[in-house]
VEXDREN-2710 file (C-alpha; in Angstrom, 1 decimal):
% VEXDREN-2710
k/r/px/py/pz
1/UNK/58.1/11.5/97.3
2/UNK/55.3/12.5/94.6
3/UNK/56.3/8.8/92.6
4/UNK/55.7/6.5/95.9
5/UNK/52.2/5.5/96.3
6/UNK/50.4/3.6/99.5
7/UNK/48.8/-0.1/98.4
8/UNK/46.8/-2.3/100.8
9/UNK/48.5/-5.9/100.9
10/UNK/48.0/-8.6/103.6
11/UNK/45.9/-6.5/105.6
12/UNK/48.6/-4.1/105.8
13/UNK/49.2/-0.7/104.9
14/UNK/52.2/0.1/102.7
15/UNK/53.7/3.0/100.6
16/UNK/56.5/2.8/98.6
17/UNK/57.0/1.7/94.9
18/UNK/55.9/-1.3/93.0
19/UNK/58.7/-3.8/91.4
20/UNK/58.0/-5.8/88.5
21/UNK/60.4/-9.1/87.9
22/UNK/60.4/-10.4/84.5
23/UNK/62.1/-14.1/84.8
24/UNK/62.8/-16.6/81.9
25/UNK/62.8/-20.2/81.7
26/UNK/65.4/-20.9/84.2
27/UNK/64.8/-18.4/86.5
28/UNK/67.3/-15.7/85.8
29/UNK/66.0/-12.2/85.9
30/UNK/66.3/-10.8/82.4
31/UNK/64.3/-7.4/83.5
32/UNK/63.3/-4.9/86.5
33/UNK/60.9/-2.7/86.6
34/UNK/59.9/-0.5/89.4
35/UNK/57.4/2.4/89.4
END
């Protein structure tokens, strides 16, 4: 996949895609956003 990418987390090698969570006030999700 051309869009997946590898990061470096923990010590540990990963690739995949990054997700975003936009929350409000009381904790319900009110966006997504993965790249």
């Amino acid at each position: 996949d051309t869009e997946a990418r590898w990061v470096k987390k923990g010590g540990q090698s990963m690739f995949g895609y990054k997700q975003h969570t936009l929350v409000d006030d009381n904790g319900l999700v009110s966006a997504i956003i993965s790249r």
